[in-house]
N, C-alpha and C positions, 0 to 999 in steps of 0.2 A: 235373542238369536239362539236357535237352537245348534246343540251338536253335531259335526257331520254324521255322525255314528245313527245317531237317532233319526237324521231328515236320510241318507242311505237307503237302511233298508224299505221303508218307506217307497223310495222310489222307485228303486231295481224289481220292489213286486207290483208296482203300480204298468213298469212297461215289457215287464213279459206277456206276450203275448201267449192265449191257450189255440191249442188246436183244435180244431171240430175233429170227433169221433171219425176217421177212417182219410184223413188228412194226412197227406208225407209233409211231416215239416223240414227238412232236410231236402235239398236238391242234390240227385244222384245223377249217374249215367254210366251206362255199359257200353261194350264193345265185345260182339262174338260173331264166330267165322258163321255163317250160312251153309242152307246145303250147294250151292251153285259156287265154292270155295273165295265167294265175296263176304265184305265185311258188314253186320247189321250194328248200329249205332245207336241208341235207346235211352230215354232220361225221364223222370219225374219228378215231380218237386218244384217246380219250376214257375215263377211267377207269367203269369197269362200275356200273352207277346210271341215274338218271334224269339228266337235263340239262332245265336253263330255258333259253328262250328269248325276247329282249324285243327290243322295237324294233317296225316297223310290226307285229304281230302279238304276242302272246305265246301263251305254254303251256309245258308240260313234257311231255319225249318220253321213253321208256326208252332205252339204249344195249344193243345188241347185238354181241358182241366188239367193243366200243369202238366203235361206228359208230351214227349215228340218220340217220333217214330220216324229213321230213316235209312234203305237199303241198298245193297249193291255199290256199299264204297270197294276202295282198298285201300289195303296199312289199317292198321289198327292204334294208331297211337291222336289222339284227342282230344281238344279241351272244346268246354261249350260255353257260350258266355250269354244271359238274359242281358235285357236289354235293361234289366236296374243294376247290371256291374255287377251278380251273382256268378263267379266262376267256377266250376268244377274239372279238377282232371278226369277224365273217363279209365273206368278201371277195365280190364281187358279179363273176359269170362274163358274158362279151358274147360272143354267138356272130354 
């Protein structure tokens, strides 16, 4: 039987995962005012599926290579959830 030490590291580099070249491996998401004084709502990262979103607004958006794109909420406060249980709080941009 070998060592935990030794069977370890071993494993932990056996399941990271690499990212392809130009890949967000992190799921984000923003939140910034519009010119129409509504709120635009915005994410990448995001595993392929639909994504929810709740907070001042809710709904669900599809994901297109990992990115959604959604306008004309209001309130600016956030979260978005994929459908593998990937949560992000959305951070609120100030221009």
């Amino acid at each position: 039987m070998a060592p935990a030490l030794a069977v370890g590291p071993a494993v932990a580099a056996h399941a990271s995962p690499t990212a392809a070249p130009g890949v967000v491996s992190v799921a984000t998401c923003k939140v910034e005012t519009d010119s129409a004084g509504k709120y635009h709502l915005w994410g990448e990262g995001f595993p392929s599926g639909p994504v929810t979103y709740t907070g001042s607004a809710s709904g669900t958006v599809p994901t297109k290579a990992g990115r959604f794109d959604v306008g004309g909420l209001t309130g600016s406060k956030y979260v978005v959830k994929a459908a593998n249980g990937t949560t992000v709080n959305c951070t609120v941009i100030q221009h």
